[in-house]
N, C-alpha and C positions, 0 to 999 in steps of 0.2 A: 504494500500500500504506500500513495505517494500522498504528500502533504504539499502544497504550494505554500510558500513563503515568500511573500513580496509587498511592496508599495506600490498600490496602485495607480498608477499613472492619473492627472487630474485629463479627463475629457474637454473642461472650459471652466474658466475662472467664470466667479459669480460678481456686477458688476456691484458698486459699493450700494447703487438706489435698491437691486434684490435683498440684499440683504438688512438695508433699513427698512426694506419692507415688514419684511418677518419678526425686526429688532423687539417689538411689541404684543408679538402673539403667543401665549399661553401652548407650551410645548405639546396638551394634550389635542390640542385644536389641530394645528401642523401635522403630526401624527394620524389625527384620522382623516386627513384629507389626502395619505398619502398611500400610494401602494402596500398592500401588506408587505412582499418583499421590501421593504426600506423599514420595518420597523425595526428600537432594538430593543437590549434586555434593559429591562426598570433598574439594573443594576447599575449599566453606565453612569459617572458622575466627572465633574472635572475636577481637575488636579488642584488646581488654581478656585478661590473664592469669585464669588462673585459672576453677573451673565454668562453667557457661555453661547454666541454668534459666530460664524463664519464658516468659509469653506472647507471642508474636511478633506483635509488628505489620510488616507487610509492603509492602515501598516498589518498584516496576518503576519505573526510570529512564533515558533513554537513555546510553549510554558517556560520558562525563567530565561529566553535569548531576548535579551535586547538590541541585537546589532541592529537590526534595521529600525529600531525606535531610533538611535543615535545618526542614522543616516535620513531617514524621516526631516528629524530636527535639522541637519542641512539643508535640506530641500526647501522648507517649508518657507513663506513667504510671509509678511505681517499679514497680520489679521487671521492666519491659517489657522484649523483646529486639528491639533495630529490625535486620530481616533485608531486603538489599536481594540487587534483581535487575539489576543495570546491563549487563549483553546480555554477562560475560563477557570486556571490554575490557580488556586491560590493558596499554595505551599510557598514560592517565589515574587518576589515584585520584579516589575519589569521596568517598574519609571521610579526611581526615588528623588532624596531631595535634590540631590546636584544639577538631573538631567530634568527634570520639573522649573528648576531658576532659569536652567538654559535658556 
């Protein structure tokens, strides 16, 4: 069995007025207007206090690697949200506090 591990490449940047769009709506709202394939787990939360707006770039990692989180954070452009998929593990972190200030 094979496991894919990658960042997925962005399609198209979202321009700044999309996302003042949304800046205001209540995450449950956005959620049910959206594809079920796009929902995720209640679990998600961010790192950082406080809103949580912008384009996501997207990291699949296996449980405690974080090289491609640290290569993510390269990539990622302001305003970017790096949303990671580490298989649900949590014996291991995969963002602590260093790469979190990053």
């Amino acid at each position: 069995m094979s496991m894919n591990f990658e960042i997925h490449n962005r399609v198209h940047k979202l321009g700044a007025d999309v996302i003042a769009a949304y800046s205001g709506l209540p995450t449950a709202n956005v959620s049910d207007a959206m594809p079920r394939d796009h929902i995720i787990a209640h679990r998600l939360r961010p790192m950082a206090g406080g809103p949580l707006i912008g384009p996501a770039l997207t990291v699949r990692t296996r449980p405690g690697d974080n090289l491609l989180v640290q290569r993510a954070l390269d990539l990622a452009e302001p305003g970017d949200v790096i949303v990671v998929d580490a298989g649900g593990e949590m014996a291991a972190a995969i963002v602590g506090e260093i790469m979190s200030t990053y």
